[in-house]
Backbone as a printed PyTorch tensor [residue, N CA C, xyz], in Angstrom:
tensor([[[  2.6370,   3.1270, -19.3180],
         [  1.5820,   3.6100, -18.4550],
         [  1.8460,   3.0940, -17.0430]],

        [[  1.9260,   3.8030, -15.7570],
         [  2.4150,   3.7450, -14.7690],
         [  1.2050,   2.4650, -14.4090]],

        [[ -0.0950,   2.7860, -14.5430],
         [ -0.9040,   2.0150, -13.6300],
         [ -1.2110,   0.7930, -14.3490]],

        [[ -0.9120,   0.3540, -15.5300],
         [ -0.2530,  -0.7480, -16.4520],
         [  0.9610,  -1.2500, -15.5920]],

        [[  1.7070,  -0.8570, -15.4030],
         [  2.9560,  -1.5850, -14.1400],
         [  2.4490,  -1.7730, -13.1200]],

        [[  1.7240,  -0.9970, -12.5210],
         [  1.3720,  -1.9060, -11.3400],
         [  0.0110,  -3.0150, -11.3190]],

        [[ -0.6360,  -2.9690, -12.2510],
         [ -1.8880,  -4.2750, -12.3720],
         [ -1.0880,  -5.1940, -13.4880]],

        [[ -0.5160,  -6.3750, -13.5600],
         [  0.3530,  -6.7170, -14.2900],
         [ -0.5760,  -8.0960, -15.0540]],

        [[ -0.8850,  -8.1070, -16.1710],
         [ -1.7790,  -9.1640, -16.6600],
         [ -2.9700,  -8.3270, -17.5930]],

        [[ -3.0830,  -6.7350, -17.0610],
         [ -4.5050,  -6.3210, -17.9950],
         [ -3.6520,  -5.6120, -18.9940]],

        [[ -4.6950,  -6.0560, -19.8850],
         [ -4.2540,  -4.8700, -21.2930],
         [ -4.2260,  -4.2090, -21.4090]],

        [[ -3.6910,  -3.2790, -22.4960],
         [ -4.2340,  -1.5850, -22.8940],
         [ -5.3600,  -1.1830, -22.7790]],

        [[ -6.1950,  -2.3020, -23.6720],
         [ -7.8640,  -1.7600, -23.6840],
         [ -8.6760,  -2.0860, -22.5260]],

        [[ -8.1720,  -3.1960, -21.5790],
         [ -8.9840,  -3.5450, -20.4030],
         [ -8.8890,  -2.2300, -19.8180]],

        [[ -7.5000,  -2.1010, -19.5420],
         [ -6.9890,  -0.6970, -18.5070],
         [ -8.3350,   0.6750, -18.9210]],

        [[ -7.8600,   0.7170, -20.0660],
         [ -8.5720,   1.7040, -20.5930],
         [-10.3570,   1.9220, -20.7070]],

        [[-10.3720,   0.7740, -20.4020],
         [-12.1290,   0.7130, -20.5420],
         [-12.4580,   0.6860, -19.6720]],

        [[-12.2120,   0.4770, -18.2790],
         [-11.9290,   0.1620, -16.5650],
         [-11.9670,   1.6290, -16.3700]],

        [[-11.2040,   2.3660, -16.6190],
         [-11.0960,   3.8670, -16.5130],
         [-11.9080,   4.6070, -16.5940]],

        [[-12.2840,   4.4460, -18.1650],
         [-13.5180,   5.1800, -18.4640],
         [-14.5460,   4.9470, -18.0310]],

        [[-14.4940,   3.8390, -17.7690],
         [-16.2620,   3.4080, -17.0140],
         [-15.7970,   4.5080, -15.4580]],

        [[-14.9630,   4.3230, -14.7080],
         [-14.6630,   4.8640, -12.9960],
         [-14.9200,   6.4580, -13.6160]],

        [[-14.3930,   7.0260, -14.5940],
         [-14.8600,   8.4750, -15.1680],
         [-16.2420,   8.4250, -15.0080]],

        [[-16.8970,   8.0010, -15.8640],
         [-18.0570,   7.7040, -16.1920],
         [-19.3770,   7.6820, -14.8960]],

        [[-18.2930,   6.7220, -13.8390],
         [-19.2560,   6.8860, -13.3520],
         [-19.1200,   7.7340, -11.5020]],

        [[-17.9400,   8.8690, -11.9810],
         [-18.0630,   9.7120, -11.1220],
         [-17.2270,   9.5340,  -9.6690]],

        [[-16.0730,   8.3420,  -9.9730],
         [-15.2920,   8.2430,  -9.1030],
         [-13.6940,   8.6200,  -8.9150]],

        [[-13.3630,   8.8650, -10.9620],
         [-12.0830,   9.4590, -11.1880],
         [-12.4800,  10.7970, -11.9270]],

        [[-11.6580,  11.5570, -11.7300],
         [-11.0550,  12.9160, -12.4850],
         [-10.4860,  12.5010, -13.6000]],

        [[-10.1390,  12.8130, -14.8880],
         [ -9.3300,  12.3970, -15.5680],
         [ -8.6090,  13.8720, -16.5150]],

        [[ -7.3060,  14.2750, -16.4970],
         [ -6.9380,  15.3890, -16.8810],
         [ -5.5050,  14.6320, -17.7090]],

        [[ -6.0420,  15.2950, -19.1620],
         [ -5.0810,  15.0860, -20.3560],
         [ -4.3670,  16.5830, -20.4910]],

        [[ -2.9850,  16.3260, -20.9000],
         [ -2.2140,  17.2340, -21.0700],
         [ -1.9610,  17.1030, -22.8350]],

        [[ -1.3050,  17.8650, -23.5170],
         [ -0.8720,  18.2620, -24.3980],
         [ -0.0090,  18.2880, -24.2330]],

        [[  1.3310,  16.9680, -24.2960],
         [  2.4510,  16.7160, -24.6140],
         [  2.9730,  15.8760, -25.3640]],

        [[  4.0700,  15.5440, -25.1990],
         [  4.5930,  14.3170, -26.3040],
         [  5.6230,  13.6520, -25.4330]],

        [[  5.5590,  12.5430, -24.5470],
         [  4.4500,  11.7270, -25.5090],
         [  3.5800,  12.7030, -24.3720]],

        [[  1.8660,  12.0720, -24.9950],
         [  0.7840,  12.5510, -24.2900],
         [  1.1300,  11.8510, -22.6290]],

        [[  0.6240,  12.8450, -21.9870],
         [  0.6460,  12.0530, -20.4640],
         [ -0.8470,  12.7340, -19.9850]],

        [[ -1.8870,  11.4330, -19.0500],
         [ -3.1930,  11.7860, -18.5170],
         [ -3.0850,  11.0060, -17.0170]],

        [[ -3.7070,  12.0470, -16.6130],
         [ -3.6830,  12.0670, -15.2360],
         [ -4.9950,  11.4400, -14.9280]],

        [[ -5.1150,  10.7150, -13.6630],
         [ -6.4580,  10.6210, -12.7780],
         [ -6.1030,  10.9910, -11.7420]],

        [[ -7.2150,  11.0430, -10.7490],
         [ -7.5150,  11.3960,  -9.6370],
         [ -8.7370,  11.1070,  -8.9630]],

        [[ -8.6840,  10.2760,  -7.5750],
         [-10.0070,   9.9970,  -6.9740],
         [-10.7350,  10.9110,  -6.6140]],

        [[-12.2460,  10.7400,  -7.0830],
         [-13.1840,  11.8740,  -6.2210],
         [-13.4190,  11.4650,  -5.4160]],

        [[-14.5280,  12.6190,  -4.7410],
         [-14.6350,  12.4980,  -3.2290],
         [-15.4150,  11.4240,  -3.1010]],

        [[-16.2020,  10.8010,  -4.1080],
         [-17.2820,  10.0040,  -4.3290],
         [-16.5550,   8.3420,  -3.8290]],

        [[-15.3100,   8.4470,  -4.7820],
         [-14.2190,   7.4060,  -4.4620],
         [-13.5950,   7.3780,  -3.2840]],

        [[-12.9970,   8.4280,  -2.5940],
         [-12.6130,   8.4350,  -1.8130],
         [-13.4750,   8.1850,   0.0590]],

        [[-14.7530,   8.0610,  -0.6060],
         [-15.9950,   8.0580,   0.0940],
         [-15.6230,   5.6410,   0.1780]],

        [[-15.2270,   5.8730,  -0.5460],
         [-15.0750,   4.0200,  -0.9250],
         [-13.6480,   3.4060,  -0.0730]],

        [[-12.6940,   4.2580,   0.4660],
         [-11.3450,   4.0180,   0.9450],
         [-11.6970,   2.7680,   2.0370]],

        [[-12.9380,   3.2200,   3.4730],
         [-13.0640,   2.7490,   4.1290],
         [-13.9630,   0.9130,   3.7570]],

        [[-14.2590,   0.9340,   3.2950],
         [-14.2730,  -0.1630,   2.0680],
         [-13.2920,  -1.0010,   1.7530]],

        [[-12.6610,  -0.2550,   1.0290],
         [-11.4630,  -0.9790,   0.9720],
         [-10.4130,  -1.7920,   1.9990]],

        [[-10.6740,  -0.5550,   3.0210],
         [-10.2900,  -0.9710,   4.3060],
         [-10.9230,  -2.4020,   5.2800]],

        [[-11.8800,  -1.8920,   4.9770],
         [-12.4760,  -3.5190,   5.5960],
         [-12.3950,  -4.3470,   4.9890]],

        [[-12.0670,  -4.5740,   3.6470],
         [-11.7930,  -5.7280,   3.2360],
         [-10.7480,  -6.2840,   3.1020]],

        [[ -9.3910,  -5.2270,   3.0600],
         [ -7.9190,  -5.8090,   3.7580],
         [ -8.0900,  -6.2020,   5.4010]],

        [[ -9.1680,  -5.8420,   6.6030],
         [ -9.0610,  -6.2990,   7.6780],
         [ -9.3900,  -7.7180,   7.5100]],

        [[-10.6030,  -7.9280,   6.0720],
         [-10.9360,  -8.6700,   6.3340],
         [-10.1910, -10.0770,   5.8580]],

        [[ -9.2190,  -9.5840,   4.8390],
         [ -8.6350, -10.6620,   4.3750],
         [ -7.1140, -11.1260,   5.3820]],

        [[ -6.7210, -10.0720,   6.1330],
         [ -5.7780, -10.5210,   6.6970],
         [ -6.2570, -11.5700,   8.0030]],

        [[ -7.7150, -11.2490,   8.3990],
         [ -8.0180, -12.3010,   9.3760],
         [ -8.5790, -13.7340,   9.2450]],

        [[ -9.4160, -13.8200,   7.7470],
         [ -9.7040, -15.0480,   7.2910],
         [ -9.2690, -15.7180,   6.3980]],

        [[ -8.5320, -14.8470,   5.7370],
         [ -7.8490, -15.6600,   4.0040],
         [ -6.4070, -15.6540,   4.3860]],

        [[ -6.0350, -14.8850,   5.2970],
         [ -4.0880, -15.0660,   5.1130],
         [ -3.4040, -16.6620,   5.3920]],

        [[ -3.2560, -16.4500,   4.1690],
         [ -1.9260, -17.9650,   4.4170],
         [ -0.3460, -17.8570,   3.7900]],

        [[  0.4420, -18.5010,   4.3850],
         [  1.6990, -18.4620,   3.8600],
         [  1.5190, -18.8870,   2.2800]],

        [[  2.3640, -17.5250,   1.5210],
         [  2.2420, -17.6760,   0.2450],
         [  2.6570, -19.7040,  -0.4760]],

        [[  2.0060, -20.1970,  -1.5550],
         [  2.8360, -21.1770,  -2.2130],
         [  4.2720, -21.1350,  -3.0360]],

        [[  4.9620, -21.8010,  -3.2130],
         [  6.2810, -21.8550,  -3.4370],
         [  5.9210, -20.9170,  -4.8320]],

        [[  5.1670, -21.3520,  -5.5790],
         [  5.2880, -20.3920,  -7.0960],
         [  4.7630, -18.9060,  -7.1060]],

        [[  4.0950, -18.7490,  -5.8350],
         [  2.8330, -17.3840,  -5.6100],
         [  3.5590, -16.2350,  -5.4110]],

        [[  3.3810, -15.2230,  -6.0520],
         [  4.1640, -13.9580,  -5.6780],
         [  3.0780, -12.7560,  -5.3400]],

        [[  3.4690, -12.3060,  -4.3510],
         [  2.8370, -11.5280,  -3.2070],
         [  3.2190,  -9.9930,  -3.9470]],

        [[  2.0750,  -8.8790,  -4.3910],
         [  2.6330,  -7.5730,  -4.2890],
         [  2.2050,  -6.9190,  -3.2060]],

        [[  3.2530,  -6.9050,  -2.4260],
         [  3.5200,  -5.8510,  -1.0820],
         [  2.9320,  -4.5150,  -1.2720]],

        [[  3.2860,  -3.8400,  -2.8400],
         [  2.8640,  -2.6310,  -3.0010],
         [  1.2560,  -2.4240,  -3.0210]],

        [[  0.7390,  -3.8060,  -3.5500],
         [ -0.7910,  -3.3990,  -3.2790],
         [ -1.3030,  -3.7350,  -1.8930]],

        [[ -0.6680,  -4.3490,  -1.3660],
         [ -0.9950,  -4.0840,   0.5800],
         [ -0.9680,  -3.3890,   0.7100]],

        [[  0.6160,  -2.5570,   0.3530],
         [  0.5270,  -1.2360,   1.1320],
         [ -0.3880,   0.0800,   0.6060]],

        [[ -1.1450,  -0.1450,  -0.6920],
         [ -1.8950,   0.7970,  -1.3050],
         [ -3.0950,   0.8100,  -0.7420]],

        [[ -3.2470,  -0.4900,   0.0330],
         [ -5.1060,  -0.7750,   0.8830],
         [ -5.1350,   0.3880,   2.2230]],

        [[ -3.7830,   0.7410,   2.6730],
         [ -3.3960,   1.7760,   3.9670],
         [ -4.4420,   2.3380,   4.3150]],

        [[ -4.5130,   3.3040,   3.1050],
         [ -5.5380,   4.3430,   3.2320],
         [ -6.7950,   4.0720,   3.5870]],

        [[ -7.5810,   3.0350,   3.5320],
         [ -8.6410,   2.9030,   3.9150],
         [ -8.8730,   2.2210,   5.1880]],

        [[ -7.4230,   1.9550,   5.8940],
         [ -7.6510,   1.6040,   7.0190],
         [ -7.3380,   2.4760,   7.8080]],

        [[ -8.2890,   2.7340,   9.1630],
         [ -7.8790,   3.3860,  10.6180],
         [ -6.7990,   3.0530,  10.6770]],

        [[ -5.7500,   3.8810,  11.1120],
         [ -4.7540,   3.8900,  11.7210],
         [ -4.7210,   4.0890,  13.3710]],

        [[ -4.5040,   3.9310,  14.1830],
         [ -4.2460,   4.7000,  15.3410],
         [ -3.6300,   5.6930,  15.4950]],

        [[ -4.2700,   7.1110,  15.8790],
         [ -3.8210,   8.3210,  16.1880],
         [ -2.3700,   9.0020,  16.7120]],

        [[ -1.8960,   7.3510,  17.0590],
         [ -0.2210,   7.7020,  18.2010],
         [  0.2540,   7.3700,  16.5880]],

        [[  0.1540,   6.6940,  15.8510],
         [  1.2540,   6.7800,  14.8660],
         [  1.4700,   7.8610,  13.7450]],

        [[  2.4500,   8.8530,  13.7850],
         [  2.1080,   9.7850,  12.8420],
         [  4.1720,   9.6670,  12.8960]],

        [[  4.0750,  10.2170,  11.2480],
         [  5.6750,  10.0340,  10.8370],
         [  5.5670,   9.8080,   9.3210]],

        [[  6.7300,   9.6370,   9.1000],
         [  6.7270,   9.3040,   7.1280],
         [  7.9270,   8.4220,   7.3950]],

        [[  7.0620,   6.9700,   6.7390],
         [  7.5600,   5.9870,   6.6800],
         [  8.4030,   5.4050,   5.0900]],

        [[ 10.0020,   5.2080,   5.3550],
         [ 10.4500,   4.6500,   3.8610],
         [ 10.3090,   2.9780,   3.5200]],

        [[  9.6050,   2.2550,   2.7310],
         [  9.1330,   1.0100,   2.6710],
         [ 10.0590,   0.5750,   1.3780]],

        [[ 10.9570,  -0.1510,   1.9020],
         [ 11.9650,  -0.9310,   1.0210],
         [ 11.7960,  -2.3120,   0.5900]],

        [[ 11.4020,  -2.7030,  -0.6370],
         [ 11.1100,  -3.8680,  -1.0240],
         [ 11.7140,  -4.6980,  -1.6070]],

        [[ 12.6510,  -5.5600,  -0.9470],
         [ 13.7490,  -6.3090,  -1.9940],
         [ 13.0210,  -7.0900,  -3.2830]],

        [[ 12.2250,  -7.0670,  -4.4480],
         [ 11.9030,  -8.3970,  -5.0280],
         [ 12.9760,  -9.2880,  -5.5680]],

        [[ 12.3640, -10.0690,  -5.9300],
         [ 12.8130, -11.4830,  -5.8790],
         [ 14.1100, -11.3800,  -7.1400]],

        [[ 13.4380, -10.4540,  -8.2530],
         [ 14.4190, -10.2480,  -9.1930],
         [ 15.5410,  -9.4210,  -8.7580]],

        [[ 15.5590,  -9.2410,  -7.6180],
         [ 17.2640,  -7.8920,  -7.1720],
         [ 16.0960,  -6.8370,  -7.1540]],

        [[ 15.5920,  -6.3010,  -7.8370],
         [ 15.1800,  -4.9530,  -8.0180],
         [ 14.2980,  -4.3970,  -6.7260]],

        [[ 14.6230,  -3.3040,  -6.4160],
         [ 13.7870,  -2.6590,  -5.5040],
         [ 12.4280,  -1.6600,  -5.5490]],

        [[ 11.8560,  -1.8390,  -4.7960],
         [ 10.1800,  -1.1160,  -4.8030],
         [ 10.0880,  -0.3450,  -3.5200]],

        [[ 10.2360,   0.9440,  -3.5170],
         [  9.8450,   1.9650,  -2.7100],
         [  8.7780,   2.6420,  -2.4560]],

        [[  8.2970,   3.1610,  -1.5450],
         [  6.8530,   3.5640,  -1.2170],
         [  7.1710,   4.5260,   0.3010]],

        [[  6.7700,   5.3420,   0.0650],
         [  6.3660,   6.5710,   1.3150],
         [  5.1690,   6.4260,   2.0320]],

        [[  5.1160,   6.3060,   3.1340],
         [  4.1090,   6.2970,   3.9470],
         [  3.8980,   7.4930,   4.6930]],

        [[  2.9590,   8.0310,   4.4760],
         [  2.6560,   9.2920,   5.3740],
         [  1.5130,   9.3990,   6.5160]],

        [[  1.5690,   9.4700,   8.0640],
         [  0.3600,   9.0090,   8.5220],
         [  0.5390,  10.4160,   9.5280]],

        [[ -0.9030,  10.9510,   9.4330],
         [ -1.0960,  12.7540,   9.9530],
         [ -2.5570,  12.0110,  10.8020]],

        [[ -2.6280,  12.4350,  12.1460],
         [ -4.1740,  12.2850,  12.6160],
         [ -5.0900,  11.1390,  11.8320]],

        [[ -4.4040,   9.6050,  12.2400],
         [ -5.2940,   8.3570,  11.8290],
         [ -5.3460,   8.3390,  10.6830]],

        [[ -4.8420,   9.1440,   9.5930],
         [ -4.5340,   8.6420,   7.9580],
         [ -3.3920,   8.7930,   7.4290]],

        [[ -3.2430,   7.8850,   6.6120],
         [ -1.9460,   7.3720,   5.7330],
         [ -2.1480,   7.9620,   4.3230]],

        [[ -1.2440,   8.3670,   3.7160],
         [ -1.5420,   7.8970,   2.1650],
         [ -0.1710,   7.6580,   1.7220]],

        [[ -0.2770,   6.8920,   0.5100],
         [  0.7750,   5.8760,   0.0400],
         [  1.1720,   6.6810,  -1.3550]],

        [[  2.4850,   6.8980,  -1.3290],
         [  3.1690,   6.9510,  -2.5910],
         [  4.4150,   6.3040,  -2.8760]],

        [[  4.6370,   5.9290,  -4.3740],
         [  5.7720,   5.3500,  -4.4790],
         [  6.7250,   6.2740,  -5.2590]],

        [[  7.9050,   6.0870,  -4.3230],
         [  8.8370,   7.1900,  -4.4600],
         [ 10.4090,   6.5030,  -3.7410]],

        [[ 11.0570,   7.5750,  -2.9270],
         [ 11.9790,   7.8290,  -1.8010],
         [ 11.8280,   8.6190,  -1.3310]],

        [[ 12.1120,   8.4370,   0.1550],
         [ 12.0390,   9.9550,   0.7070],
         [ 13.3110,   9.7290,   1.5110]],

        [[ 14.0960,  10.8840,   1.3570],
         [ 15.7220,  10.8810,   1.9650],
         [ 15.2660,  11.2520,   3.3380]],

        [[ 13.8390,  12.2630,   3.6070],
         [ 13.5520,  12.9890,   4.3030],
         [ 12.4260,  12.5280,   5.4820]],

        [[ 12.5820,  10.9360,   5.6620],
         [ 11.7140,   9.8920,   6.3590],
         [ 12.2200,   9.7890,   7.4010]],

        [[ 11.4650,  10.2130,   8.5060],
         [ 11.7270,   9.6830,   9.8100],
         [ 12.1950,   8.0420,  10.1030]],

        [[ 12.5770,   7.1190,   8.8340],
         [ 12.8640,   5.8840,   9.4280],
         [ 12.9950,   4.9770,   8.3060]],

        [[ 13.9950,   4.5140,   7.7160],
         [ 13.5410,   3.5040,   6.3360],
         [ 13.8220,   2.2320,   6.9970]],

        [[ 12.5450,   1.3350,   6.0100],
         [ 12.3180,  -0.2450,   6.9510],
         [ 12.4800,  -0.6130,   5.4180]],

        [[ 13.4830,  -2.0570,   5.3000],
         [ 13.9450,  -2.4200,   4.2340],
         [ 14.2270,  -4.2230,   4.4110]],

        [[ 13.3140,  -4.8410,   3.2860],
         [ 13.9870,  -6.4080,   3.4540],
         [ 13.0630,  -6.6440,   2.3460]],

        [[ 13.6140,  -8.2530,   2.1100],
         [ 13.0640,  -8.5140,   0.8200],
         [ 11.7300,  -9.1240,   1.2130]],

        [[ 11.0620,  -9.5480,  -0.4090],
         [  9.3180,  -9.4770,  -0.4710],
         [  9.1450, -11.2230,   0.7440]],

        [[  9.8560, -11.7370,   1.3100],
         [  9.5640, -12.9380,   2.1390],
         [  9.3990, -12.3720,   3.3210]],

        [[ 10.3270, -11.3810,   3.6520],
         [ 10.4050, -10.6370,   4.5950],
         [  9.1180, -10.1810,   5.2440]],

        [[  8.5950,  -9.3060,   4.5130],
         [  7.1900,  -8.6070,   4.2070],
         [  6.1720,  -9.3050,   4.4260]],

        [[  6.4510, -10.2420,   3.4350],
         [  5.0460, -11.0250,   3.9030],
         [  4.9960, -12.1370,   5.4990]],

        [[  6.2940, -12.3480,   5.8280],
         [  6.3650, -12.1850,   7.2580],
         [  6.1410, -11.3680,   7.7740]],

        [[  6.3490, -10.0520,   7.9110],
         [  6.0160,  -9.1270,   8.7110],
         [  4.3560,  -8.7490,   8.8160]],

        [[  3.8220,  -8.8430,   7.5900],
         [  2.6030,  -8.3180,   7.5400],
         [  1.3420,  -9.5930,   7.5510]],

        [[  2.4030, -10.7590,   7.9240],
         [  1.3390, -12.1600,   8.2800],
         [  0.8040, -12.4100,   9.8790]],

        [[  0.5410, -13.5100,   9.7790],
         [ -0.3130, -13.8540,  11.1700],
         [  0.6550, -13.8670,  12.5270]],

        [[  2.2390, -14.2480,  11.9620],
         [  3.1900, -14.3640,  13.4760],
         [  3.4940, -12.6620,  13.4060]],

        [[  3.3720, -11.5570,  12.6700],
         [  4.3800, -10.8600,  12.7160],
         [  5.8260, -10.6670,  12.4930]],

        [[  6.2060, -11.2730,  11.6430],
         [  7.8110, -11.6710,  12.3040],
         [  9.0260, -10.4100,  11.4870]],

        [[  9.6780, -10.1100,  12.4820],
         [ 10.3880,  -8.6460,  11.8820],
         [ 11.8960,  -8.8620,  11.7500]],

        [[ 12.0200, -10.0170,  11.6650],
         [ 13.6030, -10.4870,  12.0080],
         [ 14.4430, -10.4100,  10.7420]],

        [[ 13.9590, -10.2710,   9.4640],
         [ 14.7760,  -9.6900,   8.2370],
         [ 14.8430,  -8.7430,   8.1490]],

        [[ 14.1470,  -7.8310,   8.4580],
         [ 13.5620,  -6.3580,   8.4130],
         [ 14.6210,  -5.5130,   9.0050]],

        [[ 15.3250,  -4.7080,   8.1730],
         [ 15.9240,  -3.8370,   8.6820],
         [ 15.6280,  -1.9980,   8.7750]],

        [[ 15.8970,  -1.9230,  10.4010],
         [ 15.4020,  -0.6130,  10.0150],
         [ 16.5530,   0.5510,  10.2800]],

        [[ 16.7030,   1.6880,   9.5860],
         [ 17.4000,   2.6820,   9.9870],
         [ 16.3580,   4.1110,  10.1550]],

        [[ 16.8390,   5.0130,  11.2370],
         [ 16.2430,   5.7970,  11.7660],
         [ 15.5540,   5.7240,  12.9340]],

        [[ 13.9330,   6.5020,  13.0410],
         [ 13.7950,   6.5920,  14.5240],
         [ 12.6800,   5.0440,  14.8910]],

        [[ 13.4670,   3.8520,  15.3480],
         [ 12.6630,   2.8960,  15.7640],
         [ 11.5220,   3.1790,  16.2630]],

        [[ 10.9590,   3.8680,  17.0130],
         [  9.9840,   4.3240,  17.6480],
         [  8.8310,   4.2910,  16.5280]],

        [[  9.2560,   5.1470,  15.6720],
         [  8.3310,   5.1910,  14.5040],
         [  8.0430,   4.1730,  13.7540]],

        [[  8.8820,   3.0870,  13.2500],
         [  8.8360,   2.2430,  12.9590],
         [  8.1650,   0.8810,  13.5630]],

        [[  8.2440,   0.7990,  15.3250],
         [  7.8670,  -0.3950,  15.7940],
         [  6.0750,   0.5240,  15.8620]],

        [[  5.7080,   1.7140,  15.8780],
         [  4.2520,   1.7340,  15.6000],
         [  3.7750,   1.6080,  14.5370]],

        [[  4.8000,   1.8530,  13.4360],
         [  4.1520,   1.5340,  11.9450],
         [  3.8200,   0.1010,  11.9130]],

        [[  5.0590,  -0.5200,  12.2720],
         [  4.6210,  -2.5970,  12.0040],
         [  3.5190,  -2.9580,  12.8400]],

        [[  3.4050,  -2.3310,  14.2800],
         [  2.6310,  -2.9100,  15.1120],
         [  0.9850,  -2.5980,  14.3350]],

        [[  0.9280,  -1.4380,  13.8530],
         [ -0.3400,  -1.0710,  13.5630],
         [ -0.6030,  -1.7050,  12.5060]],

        [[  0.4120,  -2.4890,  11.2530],
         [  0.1020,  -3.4410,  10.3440],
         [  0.0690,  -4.8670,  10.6380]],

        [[  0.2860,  -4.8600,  11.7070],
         [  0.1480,  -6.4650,  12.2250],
         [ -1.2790,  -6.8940,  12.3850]],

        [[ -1.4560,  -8.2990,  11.9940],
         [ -2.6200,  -8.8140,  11.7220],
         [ -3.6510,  -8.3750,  13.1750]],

        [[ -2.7430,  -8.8650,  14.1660],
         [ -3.1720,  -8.8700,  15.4680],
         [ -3.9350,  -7.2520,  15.9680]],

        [[ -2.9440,  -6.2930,  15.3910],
         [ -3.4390,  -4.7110,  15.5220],
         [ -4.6160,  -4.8730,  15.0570]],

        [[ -5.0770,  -5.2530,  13.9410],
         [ -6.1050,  -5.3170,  12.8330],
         [ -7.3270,  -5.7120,  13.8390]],

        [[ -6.9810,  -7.4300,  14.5350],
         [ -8.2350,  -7.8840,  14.6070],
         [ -8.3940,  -6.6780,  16.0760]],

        [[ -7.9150,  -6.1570,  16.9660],
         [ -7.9920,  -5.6830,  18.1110],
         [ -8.4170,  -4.2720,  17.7540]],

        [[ -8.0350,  -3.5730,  16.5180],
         [ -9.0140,  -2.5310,  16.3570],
         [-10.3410,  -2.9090,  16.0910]],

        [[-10.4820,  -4.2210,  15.3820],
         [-11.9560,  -4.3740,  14.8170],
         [-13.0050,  -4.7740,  16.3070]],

        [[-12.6440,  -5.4560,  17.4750],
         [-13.1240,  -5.6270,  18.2770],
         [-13.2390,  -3.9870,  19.6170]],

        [[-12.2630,  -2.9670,  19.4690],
         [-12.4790,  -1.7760,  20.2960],
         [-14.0200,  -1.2490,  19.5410]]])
């Protein structure tokens, strides 16, 4: 189950009972197919999607009062930073499709598409050959980049910089607190 890989610690039945309750109570879609194996889909309603900006303030809010350099044993998922996107304002000058390269710690890599049209993003994990810009370094990297100094100095990018130095700038803590004060 895809969304079993990315919440890593809940069970089958937690997952599953978590679900049904968000069905239940009018914030997911849920569409079962007739295959083998079976595969079921969700999807946020508008009800949920009514909740993004929510979400959003509470990644502003954690990057300005809770961020600290991770502890030596603590492992950071980048991918659920980058899944909070959506509920944050973006600024209007940044629009492009961003490739987000994640070295983890085990070798293995974690990809994610960023798409930002008129002040919204939405996040998928994928590749896109077809990205105005892939930004790539491992998960220390990241959490430098997306901490309190900013720091972009592992970070490698190929394609159109332009696009890229508005994508980091607009995830920088500092972007954050300076939208919350305009």
């Amino acid at each position: 189950m895809e969304l079993q890989r990315v919440l890593p610690g809940i069970s089958t039945e937690q997952l599953r009972s978590r679900l049904n309750r968000m069905v239940a109570d009018g914030l997911l879609t849920r569409q079962r197919y007739r295959e083998v194996p079976p595969r079921v889909d969700y999807e946020l309603t508008e009800r949920a999607r009514d909740l993004l900006p929510v979400v959003g303030a509470l990644a502003r809010w954690g990057a300005r009062w809770a961020w600290s350099p991770p502890r030596p044993d603590e492992s950071i998922d980048i991918g659920a930073i980058l899944r909070t996107l959506p509920g944050l304002a973006m600024p209007r000058s940044f629009e492009g499709m961003v490739e987000v390269t994640v070295v983890r710690r085990a070798g293995d890599m974690k990809r994610y598409v960023l798409t930002a049209r008129h002040g919204r993003v939405t996040v998928v994990e994928r590749s896109a050959p077809e990205a105005d810009v892939k930004i790539t370094g491992p998960e220390r990297a990241w959490v430098e980049a997306l901490g309190p100094d900013a720091s972009r100095t592992e970070l490698e990018i190929v394609g159109d910089e332009s696009v890229a130095e508005a994508f980091l700038d607009a995830l920088a803590p500092l972007a954050v607190r300076e939208a919350e004060v305009a």
